[in-house]
C-alpha positions in Angstrom: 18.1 -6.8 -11.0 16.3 -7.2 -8.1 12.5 -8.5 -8.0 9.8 -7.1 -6.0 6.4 -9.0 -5.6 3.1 -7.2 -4.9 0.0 -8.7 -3.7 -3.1 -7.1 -4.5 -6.4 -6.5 -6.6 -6.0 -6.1 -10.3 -7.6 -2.7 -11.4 -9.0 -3.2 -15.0 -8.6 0.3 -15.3 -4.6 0.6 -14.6 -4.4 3.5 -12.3 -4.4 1.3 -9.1 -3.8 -2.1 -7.3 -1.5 -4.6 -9.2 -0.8 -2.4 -12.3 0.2 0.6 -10.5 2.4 -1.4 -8.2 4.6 -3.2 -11.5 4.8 0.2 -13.4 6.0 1.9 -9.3 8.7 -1.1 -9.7 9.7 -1.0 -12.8 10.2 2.9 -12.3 12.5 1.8 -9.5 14.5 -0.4 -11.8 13.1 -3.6 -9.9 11.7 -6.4 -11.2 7.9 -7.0 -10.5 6.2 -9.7 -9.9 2.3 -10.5 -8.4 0.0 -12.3 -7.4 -3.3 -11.4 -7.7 -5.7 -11.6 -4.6 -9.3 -10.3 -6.3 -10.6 -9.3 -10.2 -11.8 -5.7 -10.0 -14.1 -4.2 -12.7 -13.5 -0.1 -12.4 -12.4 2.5 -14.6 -11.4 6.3 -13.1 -15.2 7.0 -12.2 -14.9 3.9 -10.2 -15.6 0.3 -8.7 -18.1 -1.7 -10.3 -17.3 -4.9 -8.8 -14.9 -6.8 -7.4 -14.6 -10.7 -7.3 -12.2 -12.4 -5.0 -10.3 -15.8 -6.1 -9.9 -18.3 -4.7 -7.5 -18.9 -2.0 -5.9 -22.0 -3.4 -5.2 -20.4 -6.6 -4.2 -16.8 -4.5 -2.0 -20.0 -2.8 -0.6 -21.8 -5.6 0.4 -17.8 -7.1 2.7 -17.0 -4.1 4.0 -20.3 -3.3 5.3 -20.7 -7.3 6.5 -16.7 -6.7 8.6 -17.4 -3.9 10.2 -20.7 -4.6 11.9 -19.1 -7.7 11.8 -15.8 -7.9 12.8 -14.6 -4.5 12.0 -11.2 -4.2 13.9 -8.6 -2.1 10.8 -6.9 -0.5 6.8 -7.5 -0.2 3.5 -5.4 -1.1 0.5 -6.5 0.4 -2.8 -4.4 -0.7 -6.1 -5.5 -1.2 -7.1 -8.9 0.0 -10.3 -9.2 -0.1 -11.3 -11.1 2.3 -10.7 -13.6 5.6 -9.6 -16.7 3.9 -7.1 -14.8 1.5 -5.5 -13.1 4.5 -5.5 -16.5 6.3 -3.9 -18.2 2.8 -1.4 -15.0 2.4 -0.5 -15.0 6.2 0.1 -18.8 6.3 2.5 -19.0 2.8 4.3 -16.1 4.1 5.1 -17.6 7.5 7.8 -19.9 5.6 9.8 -16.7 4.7 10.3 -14.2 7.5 13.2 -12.5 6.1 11.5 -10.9 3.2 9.9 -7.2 4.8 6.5 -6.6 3.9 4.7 -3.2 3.7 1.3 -4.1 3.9 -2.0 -1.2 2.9 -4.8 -2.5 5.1 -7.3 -1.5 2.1 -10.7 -1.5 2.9 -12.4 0.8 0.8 -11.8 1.9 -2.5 -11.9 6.0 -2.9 -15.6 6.1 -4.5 -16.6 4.0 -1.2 -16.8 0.5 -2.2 -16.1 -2.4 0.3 -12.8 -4.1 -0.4 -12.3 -6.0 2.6 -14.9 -8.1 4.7 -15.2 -7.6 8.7 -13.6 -10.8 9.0 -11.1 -9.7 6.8 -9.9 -6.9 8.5 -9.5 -9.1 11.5 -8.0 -11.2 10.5 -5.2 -8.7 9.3 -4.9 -7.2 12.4 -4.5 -10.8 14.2 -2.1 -12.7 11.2 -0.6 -9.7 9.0 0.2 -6.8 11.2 2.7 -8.1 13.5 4.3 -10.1 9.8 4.8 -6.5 8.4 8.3 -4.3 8.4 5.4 -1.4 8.4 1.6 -0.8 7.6 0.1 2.3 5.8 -3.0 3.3 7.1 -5.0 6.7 5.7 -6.3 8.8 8.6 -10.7 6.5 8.2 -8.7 3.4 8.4 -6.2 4.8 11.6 -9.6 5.7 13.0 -11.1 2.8 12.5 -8.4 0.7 13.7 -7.9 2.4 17.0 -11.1 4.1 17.7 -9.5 7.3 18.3 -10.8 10.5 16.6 -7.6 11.7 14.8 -8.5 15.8 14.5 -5.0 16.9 14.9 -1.2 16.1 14.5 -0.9 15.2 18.0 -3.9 12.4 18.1 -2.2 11.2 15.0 0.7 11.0 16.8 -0.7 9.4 19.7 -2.6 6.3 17.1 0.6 6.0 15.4 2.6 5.3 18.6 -0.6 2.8 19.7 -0.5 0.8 16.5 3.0 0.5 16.7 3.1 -1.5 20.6 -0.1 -3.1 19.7 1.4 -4.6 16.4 5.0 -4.4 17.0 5.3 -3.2 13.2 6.0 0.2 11.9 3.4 2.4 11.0 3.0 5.5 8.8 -0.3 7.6 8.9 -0.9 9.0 5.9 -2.2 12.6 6.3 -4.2 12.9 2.6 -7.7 13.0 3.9 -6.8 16.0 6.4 -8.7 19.2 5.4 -5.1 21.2 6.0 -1.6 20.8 4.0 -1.0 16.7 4.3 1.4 15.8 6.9 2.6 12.1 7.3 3.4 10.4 10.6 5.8 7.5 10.8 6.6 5.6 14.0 9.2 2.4 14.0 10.3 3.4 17.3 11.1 6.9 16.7 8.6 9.5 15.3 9.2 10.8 11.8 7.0 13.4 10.1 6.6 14.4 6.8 5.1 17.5 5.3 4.0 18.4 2.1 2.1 20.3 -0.5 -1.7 19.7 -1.2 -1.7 19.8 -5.1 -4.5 22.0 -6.3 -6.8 19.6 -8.9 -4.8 16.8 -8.3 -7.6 14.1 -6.6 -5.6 11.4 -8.5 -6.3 7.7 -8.5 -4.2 5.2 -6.8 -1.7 7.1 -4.7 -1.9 4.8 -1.6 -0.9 1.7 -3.7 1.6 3.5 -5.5 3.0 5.2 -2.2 3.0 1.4 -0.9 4.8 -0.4 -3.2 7.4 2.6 -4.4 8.3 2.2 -0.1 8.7 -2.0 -0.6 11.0 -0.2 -3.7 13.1 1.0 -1.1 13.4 -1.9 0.7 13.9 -4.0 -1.7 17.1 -1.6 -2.4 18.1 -1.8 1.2 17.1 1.1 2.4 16.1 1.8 5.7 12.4 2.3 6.4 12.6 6.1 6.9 14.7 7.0 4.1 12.4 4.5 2.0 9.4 6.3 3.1 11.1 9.6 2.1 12.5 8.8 -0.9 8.6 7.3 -2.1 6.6 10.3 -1.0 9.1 12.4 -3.6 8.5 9.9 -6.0 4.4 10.1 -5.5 5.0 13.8 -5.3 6.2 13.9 -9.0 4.1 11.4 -10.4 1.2 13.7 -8.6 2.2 16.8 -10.4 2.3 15.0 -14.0 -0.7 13.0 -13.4 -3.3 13.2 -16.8 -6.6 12.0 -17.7 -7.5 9.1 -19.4 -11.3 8.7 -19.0 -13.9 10.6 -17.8 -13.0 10.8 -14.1 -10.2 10.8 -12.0 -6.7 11.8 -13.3 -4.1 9.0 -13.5 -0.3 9.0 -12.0 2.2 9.3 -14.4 4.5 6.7 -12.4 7.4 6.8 -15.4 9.3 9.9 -15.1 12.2 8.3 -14.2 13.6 10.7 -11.8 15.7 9.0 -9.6 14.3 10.2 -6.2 16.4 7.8 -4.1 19.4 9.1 -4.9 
């Protein structure tokens, strides 16, 4: 069995960040392991607070992963802030073989900050260019390339612009468009994907899982466009499933076990 690592915030309410990453994996019949970046207190109504930890111990978690474990494919979601990217960017240096998928995460859904100004520069400087491809929703592709995004073909355009300012691959994810959502990839050829809005269905943690159930694909050797397909059918299921736990937003159900890679 192959492993998988993910590297991210843990969710004390278990629809997003670390958890949702190891049930995505296990799904995928991978091994997961993580390191955790940051202690969130939420539940489905929402963030409470978040505490980051410290980037020795954030350190001392990746360095034991990778020495023994040696996963097949990387996650990278919420850091937190500057000196985690800086300690994640500087472990990960020693193994440039292992692809990364990386969520630049800077706010949760119910607006809370999960990533510092320094932070995010720091990812753009030390992370982007480490990453096989980056996941940004349409406020964070703004925000990184100060383009308004109001139709496909801007989205286009920013995807295209992240691309040969990073040199990594870059999907734009289309969620937060008022139409049906449509997807943009660019690794040097543009890809897009369509879909279905699902009526009722503002679910909790879909970036994260759409993140690490592409690494999933890696990890299995796929190449990045049939990885990216084969995790927005997976998302797509576990979106149609979803159920409620709490009081607010409905959870994924991330263990159907329909092999959507196949």
């Amino acid at each position: 069995m192959r492993c998988a690592l993910t590297i991210a915030g843990s969710d004390s309410g278990g629809g997003a960040g670390i958890q949702a990453d190891l049930k995505t994996f296990a799904a995928h019949h991978l091994y997961g392991a993580s390191v955790i970046t940051a202690v969130t207190a939420q539940n489905t109504l929402g963030v409470r607070e978040s505490f980051p930890l410290p980037p020795e111990i954030v350190a001392a978690q990746l360095s034991a992963v990778l020495e023994d474990l040696h996963p097949a494919a990387i996650k990278i979601g919420m850091l937190g802030n500057g000196d985690i990217v800086r300690t994640v960017s500087r472990v990960l240096a020693q193994y440039p073989d292992v692809p990364v998928v990386l969520d630049p995460i800077m706010l949760s859904t119910s607006g809370h900050p999960l990533l510092d100004p320094e932070g995010v520069s720091a990812m753009e400087q030390l992370l982007f260019s480490r990453a096989a491809l980056i996941t940004p929703n349409l406020p964070e592709a703004q925000a990184l390339t100060g383009l308004p995004l109001s139709d496909l073909h801007a989205v286009k355009a920013a995807a295209q612009l992240l691309y040969r300012t990073y040199g990594c691959g870059v999907l734009i994810k289309g969620g937060h468009s008022a139409g049906e959502p449509v997807d943009v990839l660019y690794d040097g050829s543009l890809h897009v994907f369509t879909g279905k809005r699902i009526p009722g269905r503002d679910v909790h943690g879909t970036g994260c899982t759409l993140s690490s159930a592409i690494a999933a694909g890696l990890a299995q050797g796929m190449a990045l466009p049939e990885a990216v397909q084969g995790a927005k059918r997976y998302l797509s299921c576990a979106m149609e499933d979803a159920f409620s736990v709490g009081g607010g937003a409905p959870v994924l159900n991330h263990f159907l076990y329909k092999n959507v890679f196949e």
